[in-house]
ZAMARGU-4260 file (C-alpha; in steps of 0.2 Angstrom, whole numbers, plus 5000, padded with zeros to 4 digits):
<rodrens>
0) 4598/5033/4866 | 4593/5022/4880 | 4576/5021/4889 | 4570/5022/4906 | 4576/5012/4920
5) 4554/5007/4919 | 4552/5001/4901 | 4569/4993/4902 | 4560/4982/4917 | 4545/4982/4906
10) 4556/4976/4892 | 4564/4961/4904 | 4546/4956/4911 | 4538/4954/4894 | 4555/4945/4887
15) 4553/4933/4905 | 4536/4927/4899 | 4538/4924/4883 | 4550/4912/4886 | 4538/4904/4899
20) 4525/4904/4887 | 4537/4897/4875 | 4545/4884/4885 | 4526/4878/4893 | 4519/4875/4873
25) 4535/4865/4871 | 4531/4856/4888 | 4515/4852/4880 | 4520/4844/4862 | 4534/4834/4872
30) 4520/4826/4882 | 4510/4823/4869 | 4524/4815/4860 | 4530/4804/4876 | 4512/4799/4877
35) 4507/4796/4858 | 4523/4783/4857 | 4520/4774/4874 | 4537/4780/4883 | 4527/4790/4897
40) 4523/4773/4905 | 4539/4769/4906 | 4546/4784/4915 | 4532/4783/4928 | 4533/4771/4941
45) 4522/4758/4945 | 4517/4762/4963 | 4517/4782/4960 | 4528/4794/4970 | 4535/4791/4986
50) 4523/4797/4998 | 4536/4810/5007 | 4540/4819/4990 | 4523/4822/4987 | 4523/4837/4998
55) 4535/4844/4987 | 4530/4839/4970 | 4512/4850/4973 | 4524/4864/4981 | 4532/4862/4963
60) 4515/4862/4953 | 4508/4878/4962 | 4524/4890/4958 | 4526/4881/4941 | 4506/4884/4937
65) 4506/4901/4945 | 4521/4907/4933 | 4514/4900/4917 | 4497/4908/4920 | 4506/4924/4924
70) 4519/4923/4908 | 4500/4920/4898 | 4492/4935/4906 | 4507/4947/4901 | 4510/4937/4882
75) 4491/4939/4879 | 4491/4958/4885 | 4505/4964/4873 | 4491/4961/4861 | 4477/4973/4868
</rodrens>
């Protein structure tokens, strides 16, 4: 039997953020790790970013931020 065209989106959304919530936790240890042995300082450059990508790299940060928060929010409410 298959279920409605709703809990099948449901389904898909809850599958979405897991993976976000996932793959941001594994974000985290890797920095961690790269910072703990030193290589962090090595991928960053001495001067900082070129000051026409900055622009871009906050665009980046706000739609990365605003998806994990959201992928938290629906992770943590499959628990309530």
């Amino acid at each position: 039997m298959e279920g409605s065209e709703s809990e099948r989106s449901r389904i898909a959304n809850n599958r979405l953020a897991v993976a976000v919530v996932v793959g941001s936790l594994c974000f985290v240890v890797g920095a961690w790790l790269l910072i703990q042995t030193g290589l962090l300082d090595d991928l960053i450059p001495a001067q900082g970013p070129a000051a026409d990508a900055v622009p871009l790299y906050l665009l980046v940060g706000l739609v990365l931020v605003g998806l994990v928060v959201w992928s938290w929010q629906r992770f943590l409410s499959l628990f309530e």
